[in-house]
C-alpha positions in Angstrom: 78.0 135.6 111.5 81.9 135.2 110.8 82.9 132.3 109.2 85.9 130.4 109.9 88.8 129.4 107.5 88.6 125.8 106.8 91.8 124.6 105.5 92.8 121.8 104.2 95.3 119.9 106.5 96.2 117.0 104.3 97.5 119.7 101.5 98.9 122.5 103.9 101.2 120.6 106.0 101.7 117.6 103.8 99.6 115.0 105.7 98.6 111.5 103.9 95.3 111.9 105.4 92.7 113.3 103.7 94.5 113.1 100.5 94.1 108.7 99.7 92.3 108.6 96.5 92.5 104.8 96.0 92.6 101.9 97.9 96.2 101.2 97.1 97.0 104.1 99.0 95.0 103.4 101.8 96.3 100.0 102.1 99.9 101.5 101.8 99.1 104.2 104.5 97.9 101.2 106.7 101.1 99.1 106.0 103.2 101.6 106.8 101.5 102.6 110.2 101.2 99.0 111.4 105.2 98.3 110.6 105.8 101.3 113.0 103.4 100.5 116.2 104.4 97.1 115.5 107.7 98.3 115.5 107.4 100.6 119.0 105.6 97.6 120.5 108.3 95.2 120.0 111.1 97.6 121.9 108.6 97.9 124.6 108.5 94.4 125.4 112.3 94.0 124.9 112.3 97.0 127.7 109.9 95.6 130.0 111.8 92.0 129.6 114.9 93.7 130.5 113.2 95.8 133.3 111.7 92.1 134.6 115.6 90.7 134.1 117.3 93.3 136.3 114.4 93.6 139.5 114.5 89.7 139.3 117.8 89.6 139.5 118.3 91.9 142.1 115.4 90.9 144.5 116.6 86.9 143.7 112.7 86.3 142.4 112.5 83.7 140.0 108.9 84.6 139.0 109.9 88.0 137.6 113.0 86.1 135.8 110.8 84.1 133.8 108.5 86.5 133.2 111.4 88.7 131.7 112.4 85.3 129.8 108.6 85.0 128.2 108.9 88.6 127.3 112.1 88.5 126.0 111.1 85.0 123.7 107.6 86.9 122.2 109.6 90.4 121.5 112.2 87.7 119.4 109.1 85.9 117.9 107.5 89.2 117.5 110.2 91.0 115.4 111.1 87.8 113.2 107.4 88.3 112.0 107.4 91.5 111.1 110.9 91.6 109.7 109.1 88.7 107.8 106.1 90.2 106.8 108.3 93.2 105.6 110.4 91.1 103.6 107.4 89.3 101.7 105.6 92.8 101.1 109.3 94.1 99.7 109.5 90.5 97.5 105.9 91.0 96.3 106.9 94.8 95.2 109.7 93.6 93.2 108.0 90.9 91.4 105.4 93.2 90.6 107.1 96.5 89.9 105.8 98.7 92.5 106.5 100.7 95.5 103.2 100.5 97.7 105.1 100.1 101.3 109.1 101.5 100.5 107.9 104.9 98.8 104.6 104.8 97.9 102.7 107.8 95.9 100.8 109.7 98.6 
């Protein structure tokens, strides 16, 4: 019976997982994929907003308007937190002299 070649993906193509080996860089890996979907979720909503702006407009149906309008207010609310929480996880590094989210060690 042939056996197949395991390899290991985490050091062959340079992928963070399978390589954590604390829980600073678990946390960091975490941080850093949050920020992003949090990131792609916040464009969607300014897209859908927009999307709800334009067919509103165009079929004169205040309903979709302020729908676009709620959107549009929790995509602004949404990326002042995360540009926030960014900016107290970047104030935290420099106060205590590490990198764990800007360029962490995995």
């Amino acid at each position: 019976m042939e056996k197949i070649a395991s390899i290991n993906i985490g050091q062959e193509f340079g992928s963070p997982l399978g390589q954590t080996k604390t829980m600073g860089e678990l946390v960091s890996l975490f941080l850093n994929a949050s920020f992003a979907i949090a990131g792609l979720i916040v464009l969607f909503l300014f897209i859908f907003a927009g999307y709800s702006f334009i067919t509103g407009a165009g079929s004169n149906d205040p309903q979709s308007i302020e729908k676009g309008k709620k959107a549009a207010t929790s995509a602004i609310i949404g990326f002042i937190i995360i540009l926030s929480a960014y900016w107290i996880i970047r104030i935290i590094e420099m106060i205590t002299g590490s990198n764990f989210v800007t360029s962490p060690s995995i």
